[in-house]
C-alpha positions in Angstrom: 237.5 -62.2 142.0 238.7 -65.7 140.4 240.9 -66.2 137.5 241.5 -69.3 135.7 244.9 -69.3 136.4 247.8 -67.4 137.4 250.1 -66.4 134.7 253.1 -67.1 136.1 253.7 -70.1 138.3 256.0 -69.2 141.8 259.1 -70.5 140.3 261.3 -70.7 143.8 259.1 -74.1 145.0 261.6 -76.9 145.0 260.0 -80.1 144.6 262.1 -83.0 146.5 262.2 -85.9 145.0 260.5 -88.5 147.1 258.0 -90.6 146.3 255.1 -88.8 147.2 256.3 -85.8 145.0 256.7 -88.2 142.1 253.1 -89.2 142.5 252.3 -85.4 142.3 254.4 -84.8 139.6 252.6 -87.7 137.3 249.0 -86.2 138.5 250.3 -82.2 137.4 251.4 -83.5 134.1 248.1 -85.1 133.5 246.6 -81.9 134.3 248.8 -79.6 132.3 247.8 -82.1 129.3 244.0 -81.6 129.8 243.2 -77.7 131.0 239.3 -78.9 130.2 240.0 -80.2 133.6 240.7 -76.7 135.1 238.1 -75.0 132.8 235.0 -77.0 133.7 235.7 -76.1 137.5 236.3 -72.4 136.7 232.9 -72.3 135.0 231.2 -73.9 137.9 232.8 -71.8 140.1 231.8 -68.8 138.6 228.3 -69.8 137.6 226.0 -67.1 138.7 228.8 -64.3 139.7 231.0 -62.1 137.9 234.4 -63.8 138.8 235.6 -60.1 138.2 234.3 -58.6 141.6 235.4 -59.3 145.0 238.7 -59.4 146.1 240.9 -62.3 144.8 240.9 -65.7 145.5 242.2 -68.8 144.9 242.7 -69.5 140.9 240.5 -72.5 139.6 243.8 -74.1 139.3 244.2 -74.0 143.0 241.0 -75.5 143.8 241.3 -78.2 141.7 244.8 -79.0 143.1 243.8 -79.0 146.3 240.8 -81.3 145.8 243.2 -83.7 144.6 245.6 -83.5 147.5 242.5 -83.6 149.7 241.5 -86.8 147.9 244.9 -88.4 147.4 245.6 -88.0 151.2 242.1 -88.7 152.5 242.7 -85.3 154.4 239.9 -83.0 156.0 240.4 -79.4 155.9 242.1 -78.7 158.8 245.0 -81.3 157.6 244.3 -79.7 153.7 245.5 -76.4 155.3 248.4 -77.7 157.3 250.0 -79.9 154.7 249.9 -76.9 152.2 252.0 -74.3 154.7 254.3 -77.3 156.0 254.6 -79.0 152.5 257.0 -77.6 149.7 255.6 -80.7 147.5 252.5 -80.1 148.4 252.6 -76.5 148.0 254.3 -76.9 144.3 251.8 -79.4 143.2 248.9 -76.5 144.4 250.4 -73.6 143.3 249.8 -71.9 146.2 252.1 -69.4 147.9 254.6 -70.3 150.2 253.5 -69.5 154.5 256.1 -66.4 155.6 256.2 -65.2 152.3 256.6 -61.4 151.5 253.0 -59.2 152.6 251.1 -58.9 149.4 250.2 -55.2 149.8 247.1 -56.1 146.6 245.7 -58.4 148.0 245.3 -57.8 151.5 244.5 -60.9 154.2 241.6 -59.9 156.6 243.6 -58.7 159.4 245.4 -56.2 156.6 242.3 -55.0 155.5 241.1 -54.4 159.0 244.4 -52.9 159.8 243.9 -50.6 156.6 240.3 -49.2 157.4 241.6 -48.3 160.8 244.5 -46.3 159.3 247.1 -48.5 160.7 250.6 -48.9 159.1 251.7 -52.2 159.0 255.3 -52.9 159.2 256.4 -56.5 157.9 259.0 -58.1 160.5 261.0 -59.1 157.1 261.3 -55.1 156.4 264.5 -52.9 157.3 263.1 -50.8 159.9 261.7 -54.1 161.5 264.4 -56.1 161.5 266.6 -53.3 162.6 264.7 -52.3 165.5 264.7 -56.0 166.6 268.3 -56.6 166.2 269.3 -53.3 168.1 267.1 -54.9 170.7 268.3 -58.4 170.4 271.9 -57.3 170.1 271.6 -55.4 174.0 269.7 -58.1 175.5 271.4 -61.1 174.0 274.8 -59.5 175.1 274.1 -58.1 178.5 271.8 -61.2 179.7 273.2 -64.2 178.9 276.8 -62.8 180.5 274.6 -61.5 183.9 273.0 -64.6 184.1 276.5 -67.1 183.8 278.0 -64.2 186.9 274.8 -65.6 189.0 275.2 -68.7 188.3 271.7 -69.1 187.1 271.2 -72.3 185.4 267.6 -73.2 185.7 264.6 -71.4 184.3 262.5 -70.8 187.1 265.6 -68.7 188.4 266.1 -66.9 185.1 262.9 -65.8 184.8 262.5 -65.2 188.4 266.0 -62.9 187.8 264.3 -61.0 184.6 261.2 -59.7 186.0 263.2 -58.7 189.6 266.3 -57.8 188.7 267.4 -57.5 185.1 264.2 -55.3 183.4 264.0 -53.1 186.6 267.5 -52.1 186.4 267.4 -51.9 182.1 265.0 -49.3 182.7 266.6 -47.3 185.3 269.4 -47.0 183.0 267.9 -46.8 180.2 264.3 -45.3 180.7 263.1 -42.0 179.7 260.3 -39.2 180.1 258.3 -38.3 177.3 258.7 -34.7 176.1 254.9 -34.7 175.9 253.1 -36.3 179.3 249.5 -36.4 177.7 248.3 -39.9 175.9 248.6 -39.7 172.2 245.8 -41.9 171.8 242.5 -40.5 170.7 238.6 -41.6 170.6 238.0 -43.5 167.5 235.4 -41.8 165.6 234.9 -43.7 162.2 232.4 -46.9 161.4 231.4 -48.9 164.5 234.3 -51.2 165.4 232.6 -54.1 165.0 232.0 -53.7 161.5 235.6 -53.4 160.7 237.2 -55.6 163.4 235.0 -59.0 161.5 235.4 -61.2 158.3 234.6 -59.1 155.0 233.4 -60.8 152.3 232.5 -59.3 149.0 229.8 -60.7 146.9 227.4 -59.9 143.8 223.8 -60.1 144.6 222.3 -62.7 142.2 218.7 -62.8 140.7 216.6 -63.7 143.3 217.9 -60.7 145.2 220.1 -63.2 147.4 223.6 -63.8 148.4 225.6 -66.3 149.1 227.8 -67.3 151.6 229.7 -70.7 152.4 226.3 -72.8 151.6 223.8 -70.0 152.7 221.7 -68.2 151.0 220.8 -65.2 152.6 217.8 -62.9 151.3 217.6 -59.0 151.1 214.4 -57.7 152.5 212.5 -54.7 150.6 213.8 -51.2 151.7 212.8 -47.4 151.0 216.3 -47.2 148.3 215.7 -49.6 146.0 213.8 -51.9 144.6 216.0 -54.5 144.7 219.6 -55.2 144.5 220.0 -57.3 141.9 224.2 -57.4 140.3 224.6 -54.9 143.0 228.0 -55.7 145.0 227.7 -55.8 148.4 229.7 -56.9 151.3 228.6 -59.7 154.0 230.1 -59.0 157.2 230.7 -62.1 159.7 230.9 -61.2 163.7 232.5 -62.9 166.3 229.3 -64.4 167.2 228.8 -66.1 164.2 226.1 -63.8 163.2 226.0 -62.2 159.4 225.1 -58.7 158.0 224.9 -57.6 154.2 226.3 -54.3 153.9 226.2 -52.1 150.5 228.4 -48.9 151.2 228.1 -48.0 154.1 224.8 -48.6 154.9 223.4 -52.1 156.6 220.6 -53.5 154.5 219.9 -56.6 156.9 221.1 -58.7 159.7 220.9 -62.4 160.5 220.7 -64.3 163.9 223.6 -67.2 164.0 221.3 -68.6 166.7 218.1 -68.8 164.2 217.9 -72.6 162.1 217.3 -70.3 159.1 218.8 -67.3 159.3 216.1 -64.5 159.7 216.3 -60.8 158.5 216.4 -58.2 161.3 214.0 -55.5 161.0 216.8 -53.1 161.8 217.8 -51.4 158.5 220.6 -48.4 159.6 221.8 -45.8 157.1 
């Protein structure tokens, strides 16, 4: 999914006024002044897809922006990505959200979705029963350690750590240590999809007209099967292991696997309902 725009820029960016963020400020207005700019990459960007499926990603907007910054800075990716978490300018002049911000529950990151099909309750660190649970715990610790550790006369780390594992957390949990009312593991066999198919990157995609889909410059092809005849505007999901291989699912059924370790990425025979 890829809008335009959003529809309401993050308004709690502050811009300091350097002049680096000037610069920035002089290329935004030039792009507020001619949105064919944003436009033309949003129809390029959704030539041959229905911006409408998929979960949501970055705005045209954003793309654009951070073409320019990559440009502007003669950046490669890896510095792209850094500047825009460490970077209130930058992050102001892309539009993007600010890193640490509040867990958008909508649109969740991989590790939330993965966290989700598992059945898994996140709880944010920034939430009340979070934060309380780490200040009750910071509160004992902060108050009881650093006083035992001045009445040793530990000054060096080697010695405070040495002093933690051996002598402080054996004697916190004598005191503080309890049985559980139930002995038995809670823990239970998990008995849902094959972990590997939810513990990987998740893509969603539409199948374009040649029955193929795309993924960060490959094209990867849908081989016949006994369900359809082919799967044409279908959505589907592409599913990236570990390993760097790929797998196109529709549902939950597999309709083909590629080998990373294959020039051209070959269809498995394997087709698994």
């Amino acid at each position: 999914m890829r809008y335009k725009r959003y529809k309401q820029t993050n308004i709690t960016h502050i811009i300091p006024k350097n002049k680096i963020s000037q610069e920035l400020e002089g290329i935004s207005a030039i792009l507020d002044a001619n949105p064919r700019i944003v436009e033309t990459a949003y129809e390029d960007l959704t030539k041959g897809c229905n911006a409408n499926d998929g979960r949501e990603g970055m705005t045209a907007e954003q793309v654009v922006r951070s073409a320019i910054l990559k440009q502007y800075r003669n950046l490669n990716y890896e510095e792209l990505s850094f500047h825009l978490e460490d970077s209130n300018a930058f992050r102001a002049f892309a539009h993007t959200p600010e890193a640490g911000g509040k867990v958008d529950k909508s649109n969740l990151t991989q590790f939330g979705r993965a966290m989700s099909q598992l059945g898994i309750k996140m709880i944010a660190a920034y939430s009340p029963e979070a934060s309380g649970r780490s200040e009750r715990a910071f509160r004992t610790h902060q108050d009881r350690l650093v006083k035992e550790l001045a009445m040793a006369g530990i000054t060096e780390m080697e010695q405070a750590n040495d002093y933690l594992a051996n002598t402080y957390m054996p004697a916190h949990n004598a005191e503080f240590a309890i049985d559980p009312q139930e002995p038995q593991s809670v823990f239970v066999p998990w008995a849902g999809t094959a972990l590997q198919d939810i513990l990987c990157e998740q893509y969603d995609r539409t199948v374009g007209n040649d029955n193929c889909v795309k993924l960060e410059g490959l094209k990867l092809q849908i081989p016949p099967d006994q369900y359809r005849c082919h799967y044409v505007r279908v959505a589907v999901s592409v599913h990236r292991y570990h390993d760097g291989g790929l797998a196109i699912f529709h549902g939950p059924r597999k309709l083909a696997g590629y080998d990373p370790k294959e020039k051209e990425s070959s269809v498995c025979s394997h087709v698994a309902a």
